[in-house]
N, C-alpha and C positions, 0 to 999 in steps of 0.2 A: 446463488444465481450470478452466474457472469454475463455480461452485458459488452459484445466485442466488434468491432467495426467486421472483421474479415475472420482467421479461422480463430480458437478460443486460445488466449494466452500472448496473440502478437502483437501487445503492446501500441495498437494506434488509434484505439478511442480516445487517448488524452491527447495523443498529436497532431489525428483528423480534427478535434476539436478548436485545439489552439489555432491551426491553420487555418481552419473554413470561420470561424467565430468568433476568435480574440482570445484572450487571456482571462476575462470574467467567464466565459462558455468552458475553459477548460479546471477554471478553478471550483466553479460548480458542481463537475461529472469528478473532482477529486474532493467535492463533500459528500456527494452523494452514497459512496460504500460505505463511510464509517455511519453516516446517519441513519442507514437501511441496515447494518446491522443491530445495531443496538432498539432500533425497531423493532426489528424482529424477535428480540431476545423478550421485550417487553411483551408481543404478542404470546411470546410461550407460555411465559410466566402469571399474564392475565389468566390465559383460557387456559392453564394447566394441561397443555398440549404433551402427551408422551410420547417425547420423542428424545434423541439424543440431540443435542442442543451446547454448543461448548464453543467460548470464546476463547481464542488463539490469537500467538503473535504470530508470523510467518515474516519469513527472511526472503527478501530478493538479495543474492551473495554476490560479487562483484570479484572477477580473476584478473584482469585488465589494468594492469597500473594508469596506464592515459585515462580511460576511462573515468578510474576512480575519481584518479584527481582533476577532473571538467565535470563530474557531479558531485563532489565535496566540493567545489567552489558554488554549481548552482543551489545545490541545493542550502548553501551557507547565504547566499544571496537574497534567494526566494524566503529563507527564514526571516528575514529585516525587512525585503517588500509586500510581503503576500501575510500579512497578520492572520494568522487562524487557519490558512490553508493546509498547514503542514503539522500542527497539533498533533495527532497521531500518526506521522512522520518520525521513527528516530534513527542516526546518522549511527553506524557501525563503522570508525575506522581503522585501521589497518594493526594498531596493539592489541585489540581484543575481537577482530572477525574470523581468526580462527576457529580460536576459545569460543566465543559464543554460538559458531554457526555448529561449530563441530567440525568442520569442511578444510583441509590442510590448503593450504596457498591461496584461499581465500584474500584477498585485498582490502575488504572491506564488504557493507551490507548494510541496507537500508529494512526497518521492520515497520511492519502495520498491524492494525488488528483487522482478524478476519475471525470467521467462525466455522465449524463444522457443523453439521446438519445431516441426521440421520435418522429419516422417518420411522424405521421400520421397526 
């Protein structure tokens, strides 16, 4: 389930949040996927739901050297201020986000867990 301010994937349900509600409203809506997954996984596994069900890590890849390096800083930031927000946050820098993405001139990549889901 994605859950998206405008079309799916544009990135400004954490920004609309921050902006219109603070930084507690945005740190929230960046607890709330990992907790709804693992939810979910739990409901499969209670009610022996059959379905295809598989937890994943997923890469956002970064090509951008500027970019990298003003979200290697935030995000090195937010790890010291924001206790727990970024727990399943991990930082992919520039020696190994080829390698891991697979993806050549890759800069860097940030990973979460997510899951797949296939009812059928």
């Amino acid at each position: 389930m994605i859950l998206e301010d405008r079309q799916v994937c544009s990135g400004v349900t954490g920004e609309t949040n921050t902006e219109r509600y603070g930084a507690k409203a945005a740190e929230e809506v960046a607890a709330f996927q990992p907790a709804h997954i693992y939810a979910l996984k739990q409901v499969m596994e209670h009610e022996k739901i059959n379905c295809d069900f598989i937890l994943i890590r997923t890469l956002e890849v970064l090509f951008d050297q500027a970019q990298t390096d003003s979200l290697d800083a935030i995000y090195h930031e937010k790890l010291r201020s924001c206790v727990g927000m970024l727990d399943d946050v991990g930082f992919i820098g520039q020696k190994y986000a080829e390698q891991l993405s697979g993806i050549k001139e890759a800069k860097a990549a940030f990973s979460t867990t997510t899951a797949q889901l296939w009812p059928y």
